[in-house]
N, C-alpha and C positions, 0 to 999 in steps of 0.2 A: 808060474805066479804072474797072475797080470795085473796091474800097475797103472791107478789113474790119477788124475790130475785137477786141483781144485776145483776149475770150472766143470766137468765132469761130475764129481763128486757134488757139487752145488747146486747142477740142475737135477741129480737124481734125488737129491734130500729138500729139495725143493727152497733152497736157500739161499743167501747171495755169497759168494767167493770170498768177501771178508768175513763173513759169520763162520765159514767153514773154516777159515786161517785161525782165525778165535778158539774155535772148539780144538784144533793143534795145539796151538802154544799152549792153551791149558789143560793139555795131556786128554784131555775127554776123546778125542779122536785120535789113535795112530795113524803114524806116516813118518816118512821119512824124507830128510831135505835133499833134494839132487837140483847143484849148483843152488839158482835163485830160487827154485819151487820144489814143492813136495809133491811127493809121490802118497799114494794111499794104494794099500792092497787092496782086490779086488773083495776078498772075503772079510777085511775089518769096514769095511763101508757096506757090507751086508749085514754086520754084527750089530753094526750101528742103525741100520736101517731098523731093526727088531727090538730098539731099545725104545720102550716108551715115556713120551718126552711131550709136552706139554705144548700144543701149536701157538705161537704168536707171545706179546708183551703179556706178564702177570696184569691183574688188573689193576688199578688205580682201589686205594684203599679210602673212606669214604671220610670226606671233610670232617664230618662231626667226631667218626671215631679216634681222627688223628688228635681233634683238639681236645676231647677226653683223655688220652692217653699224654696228653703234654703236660707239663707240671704249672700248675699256675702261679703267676711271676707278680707278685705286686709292685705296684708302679710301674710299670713300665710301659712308655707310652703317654703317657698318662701329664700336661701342661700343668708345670705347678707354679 
C-alpha cells in the first residue's frame, strides 16, 4: 500500500494543499493523520481522481435575480 502526502496528492488533483486538507476534514477525501500530516492511499486518490467534480468557484448568481428573489422591505432606507 503506498501512501502520499498532501502536497503530493495536491499537485496530482491539481489543487492547492489547503484545499486538499479541506476535502479531509470533511470526510470527502480519505487519509489518515500520521503525527502532524496525513497520509492518503495511493488508490483513494485514484478513486477520487474519477469522481466528477466541478472545476473552479460556482458562479456568481446574477444581481437582478438575487434582488427578485429578496423580499421587498418597506421603508427601508428610505430619509423620513
Amino acid at each position: 500500500m503506498e501512501l502520499v502526502g498532501v502536497t503530493v496528492a495536491a499537485k496530482e488533483l491539481h489543487l492547492s494543499p489547503n484545499r486538499v486538507r479541506q476535502l479531509i476534514k470533511s470526510g470527502r477525501l480519505p487519509a489518515q493523520k500520521i503525527g502532524r500530516e496525513y497520509a492518503i492511499t495511493r488508490e483513494d486518490l485514484e478513486i477520487f481522481k474519477t469522481i466528477d467534480r466541478p472545476v473552479g468557484r460556482p458562479p456568481k448568481e446574477d444581481k437582478a435575480e438575487i434582488e427578485a428573489q429578496a423580499p421587498a422591505s418597506e421603508g427601508v432606507g428610505s430619509a423620513s
